[in-house]
N, C-alpha and C positions, 0 to 999 in steps of 0.2 A: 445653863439649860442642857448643854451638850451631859455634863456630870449628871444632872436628874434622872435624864434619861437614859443613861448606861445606867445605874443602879435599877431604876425600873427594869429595862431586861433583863437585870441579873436576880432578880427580886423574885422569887416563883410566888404568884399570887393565889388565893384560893379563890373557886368559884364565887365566893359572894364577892370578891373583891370583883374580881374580874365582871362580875355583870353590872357592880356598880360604878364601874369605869363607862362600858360601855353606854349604862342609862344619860351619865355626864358626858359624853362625847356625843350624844343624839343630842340633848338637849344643848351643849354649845352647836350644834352642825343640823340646828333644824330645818334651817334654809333647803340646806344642800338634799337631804334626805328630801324635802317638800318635791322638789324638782324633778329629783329620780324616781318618786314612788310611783308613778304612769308610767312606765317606762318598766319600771321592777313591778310592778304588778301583772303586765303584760307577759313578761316574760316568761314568769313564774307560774301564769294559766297556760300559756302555749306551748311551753319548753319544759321545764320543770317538774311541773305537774304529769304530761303524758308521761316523762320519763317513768319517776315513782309508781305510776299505774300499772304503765308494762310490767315494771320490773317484780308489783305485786301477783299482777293476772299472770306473769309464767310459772309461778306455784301451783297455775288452779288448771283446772277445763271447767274452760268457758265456751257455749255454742251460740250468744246471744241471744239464746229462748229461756233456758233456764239460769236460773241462781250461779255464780262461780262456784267451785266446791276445789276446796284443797287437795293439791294429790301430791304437794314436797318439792323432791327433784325429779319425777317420775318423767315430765317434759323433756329436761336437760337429758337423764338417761337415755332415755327413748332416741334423739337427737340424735348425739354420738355411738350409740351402741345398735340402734334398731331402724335405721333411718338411711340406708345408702344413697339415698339420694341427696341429701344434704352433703354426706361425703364428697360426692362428686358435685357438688356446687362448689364448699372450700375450695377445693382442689381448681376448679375453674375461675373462680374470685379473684384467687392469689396471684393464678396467673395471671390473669385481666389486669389485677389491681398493680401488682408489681411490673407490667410494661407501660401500661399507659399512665397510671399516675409519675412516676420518676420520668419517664421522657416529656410529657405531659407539661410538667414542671421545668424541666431545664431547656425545652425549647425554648417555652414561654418567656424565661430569665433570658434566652440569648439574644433572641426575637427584639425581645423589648430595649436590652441594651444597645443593638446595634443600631436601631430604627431611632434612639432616642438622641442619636447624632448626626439625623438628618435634620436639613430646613424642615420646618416649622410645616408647611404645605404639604410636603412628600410624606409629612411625619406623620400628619390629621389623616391621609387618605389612606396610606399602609394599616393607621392603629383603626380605621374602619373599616377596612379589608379584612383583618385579621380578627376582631368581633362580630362578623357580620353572620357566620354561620352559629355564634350563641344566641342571639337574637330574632333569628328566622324561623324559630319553632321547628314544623317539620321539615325543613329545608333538605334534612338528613334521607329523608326516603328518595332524595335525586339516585341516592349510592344504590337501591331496589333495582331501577331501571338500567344502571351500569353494569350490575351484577344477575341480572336478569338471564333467569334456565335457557333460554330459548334463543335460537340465533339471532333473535333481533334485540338482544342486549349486546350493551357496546363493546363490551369485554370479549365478550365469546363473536362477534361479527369481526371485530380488528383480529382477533386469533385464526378466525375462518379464514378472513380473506387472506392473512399470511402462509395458511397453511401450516399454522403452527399447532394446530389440532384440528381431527377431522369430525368431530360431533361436537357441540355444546356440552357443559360442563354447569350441572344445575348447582351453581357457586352457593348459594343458600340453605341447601338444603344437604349437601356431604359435607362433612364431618369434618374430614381433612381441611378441608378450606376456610370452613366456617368461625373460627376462631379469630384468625389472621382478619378475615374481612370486617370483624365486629371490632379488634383491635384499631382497625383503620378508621374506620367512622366515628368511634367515640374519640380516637385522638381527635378527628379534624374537629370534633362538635364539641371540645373539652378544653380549644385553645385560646380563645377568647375574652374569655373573664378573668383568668390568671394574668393570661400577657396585658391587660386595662390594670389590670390593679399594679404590676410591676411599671409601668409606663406611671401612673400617678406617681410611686415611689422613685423614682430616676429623676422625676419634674420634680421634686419635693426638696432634693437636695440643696443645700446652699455651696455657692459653686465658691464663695470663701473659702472650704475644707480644701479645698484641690490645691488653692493656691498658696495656703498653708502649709499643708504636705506636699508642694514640691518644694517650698524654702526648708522644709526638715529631712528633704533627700529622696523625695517619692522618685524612682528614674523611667517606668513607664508604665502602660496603659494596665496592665495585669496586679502590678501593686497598687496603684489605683484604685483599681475594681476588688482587690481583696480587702486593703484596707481604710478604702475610706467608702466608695458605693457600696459594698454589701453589710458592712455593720450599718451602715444609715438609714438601710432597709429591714432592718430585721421582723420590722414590726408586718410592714406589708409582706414579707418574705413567709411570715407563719398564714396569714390570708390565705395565701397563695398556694401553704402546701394543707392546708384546713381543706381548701377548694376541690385542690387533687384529688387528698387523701375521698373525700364525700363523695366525687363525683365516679371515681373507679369504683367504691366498694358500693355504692348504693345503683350502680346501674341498672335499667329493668327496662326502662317504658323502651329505648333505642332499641335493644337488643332483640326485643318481642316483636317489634317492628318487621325488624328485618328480616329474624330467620322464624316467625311464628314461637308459640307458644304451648305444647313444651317443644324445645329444638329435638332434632332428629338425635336418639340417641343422649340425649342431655348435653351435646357435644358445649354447651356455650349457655348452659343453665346455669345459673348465680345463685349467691345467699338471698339478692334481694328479691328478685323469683320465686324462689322457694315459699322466702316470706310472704307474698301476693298472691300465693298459690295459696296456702292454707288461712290465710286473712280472708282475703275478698273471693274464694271459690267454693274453699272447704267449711268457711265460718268458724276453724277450730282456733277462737283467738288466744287461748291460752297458750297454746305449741307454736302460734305466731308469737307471740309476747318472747318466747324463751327466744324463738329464734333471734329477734329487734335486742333482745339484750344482748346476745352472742355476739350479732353486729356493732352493738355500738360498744361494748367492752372492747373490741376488738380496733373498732377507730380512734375511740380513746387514748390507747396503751401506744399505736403510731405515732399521736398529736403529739406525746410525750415525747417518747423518741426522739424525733424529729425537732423541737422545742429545745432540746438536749445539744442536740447537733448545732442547731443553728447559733448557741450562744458560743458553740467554739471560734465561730467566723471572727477573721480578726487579728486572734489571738497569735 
C-alpha cells in the first residue's frame, strides 16, 4: 500500500487522470461529502462567494443605482496614489494592529496559563471575569464616562482633585491622547474570546504527555510549556491569533464610539472606517470593494505568517 502510494506521488498525472481520480474518490466518500455539503454550501454563499464579488466589484464603480462599469485598477491607483486619507488610516491600522493584536494575544496565552492552575472554582470565576467584557456588548462606553472632557469624568476629577492638572483635558477629542485611550479599550474588549479559547486548549491536554516527558527528562515548568503545552495547542493557538489578527485590523464600530466619526484630525481613523465611510455613506461600493480586498490580502498574508511561526513551536 505504502509502495502504491509513493509511486502515485511520484507519478505526475494529467488532468483527465487526475479528475478521474477525484470522480472515484467522491463516489467511494459519498457519505462523507453527503454530510458536509450544508455546511459547504453555507459557507460557500456567505464567505466565498461575498469574497469573489468584492474582489470582482473593485475593478468596477459601482453606486448602487446604476450598472457596475469597468474601470481596471483605477480603484487600487486612486487608493494609494490619490487618497491621503487612506494613507493615514494604514499608518494608524498598523499601529493599532501591531499593539493590540501581539499583546492582545500573549496576555491572553499567559492569562489562561496561569489561571489554568487554579482550583476548578477560582478557575470558573476568573475565566468569567475575564470574558465578561466580550460578551457585554456596549459595556465599552463605561470608558466614554471615565474619559469624559469635562470635570465630572473620573479621569480628569481624580487629576483635579490631586492637582495634577488644573483644567480638564477633553481626552476624546485630542489627538495626542486619542490613540493610547482606543488602544486601552479595545485591548480590554479584545481579551476574552482568545483567553476562552486558550483555557479550552490547556483543559484539552492529556496530562499523560507531562508525566511522560518528565520520565524523558522534562526539568521544569518552561520546558514544559514549550515542549509539551504549546505544540498541543497549536491548533487553538492559530484560533486565537486568527481572532487577534480580525479583531485589530477590522476595528471600527469601538472606535467610532468613542471618539466619533471622522476623529479629530484622522488621529485614530482605520482601513476599516475608511471602508464604512465609502460603503454605507458615500455608496461608492466599488473603491470600498478595493479597499475590503486590500484588507483581507493584507490579514491573509499575517495568517500565514504567523501559521509559519507557529509550526516552529517545539522544535
Amino acid at each position: 500500500m505504502q509502495t502504491e502510494t509513493a509511486l502515485n506521488s511520484k507519478t505526475k498525472l494529467s488532468w483527465k487522470e487526475k479528475i478521474d481520480r477525484m470522480k472515484y474518490e467522491a463516489k467511494q466518500n459519498k457519505e462523507a461529502y453527503l454530510f458536509f455539503a450544508p455546511f459547504g454550501i453555507l459557507f460557500f454563499v456567505f464567505v466565498i462567494f461575498p469574497v469573489l464579488i468584492s474582489i470582482v466589484l473593485s475593478f468596477t464603480y459601482f453606486n448602487m443605482l446604476q450598472w457596475p462599469s469597468w474601470v481596471g485598477w483605477e480603484n487600487y491607483i486612486r487608493l494609494f496614489l490619490g487618497d491621503d486619507v487612506f494613507l493615514i488610516a494604514i499608518q494608524n491600522t498598523l499601529v493599532f494592529s501591531f499593539i493590540t493584536g501581539p499583546v492582545s494575544y500573549f496576555l491572553c496565552l499567559i492569562f489562561a496559563w496561569l489561571i489554568n492552575e487554579l482550583k476548578p472554582k477560582l478557575r470558573a470565576f476568573l475565566t468569567l471575569l475575564f470574558y465578561a467584557p466580550s460578551i457585554s456588548g456596549q459595556a465599552f462606553l463605561i470608558w466614554t464616562i471615565m474619559f469624559s472632557g469635562d470635570m465630572y469624568g473620573y479621569i480628569n476629577g481624580f487629576l483635579l482633585r490631586f492637582g495634577i492638572i488644573d483644567r480638564p483635558i477633553i481626552w476624546l477629542q485630542e489627538p495626542q491622547y486619542m490613540m493610547t485611550i482606543v488602544i486601552i479599550v479595545v485591548l480590554w474588549m479584545s481579551l476574552g474570546t482568545s483567553f476562552l479559547v486558550f483555557i479550552a486548549g490547556l483543559q484539552g491536554i492529556d496530562e499523560k504527555l507531562y508525566e511522560a516527558a518528565a520520565i524523558d527528562g522534562i526539568r521544569n515548568r518552561w520546558q514544559e510549556l514549550w515542549y509539551i503545552t504549546l505544540p498541543s495547542m497549536r491548533g487553538y493557538m492559530m484560533i486565537g491569533a486568527i481572532l487577534s489578527i480580525t479583531g485589530s485590523f477590522a476595528a471600527a464600530g469601538q472606535i467610532t464610539a468613542l471618539v466619533g466619526f471622522p476623529s479629530t484630525d484622522y488621529a485614530v481613523h482605520t482601513v476599516m472606517q475608511h471602508l464604512e465611510d465609502y460603503a454605507n455613506i458615500r455608496y461608492e461600493m466599488g473603491y470600498a470593494s478595493a479597499i475590503a480586498v486590500v484588507l483581507f490580502a493584507t490579514m491573509v498574508s499575517l495568517q500565514k505568517i504567523i501559521q509559519r511561526l507557529l509550526g516552529k513551536i517545539g522544535n
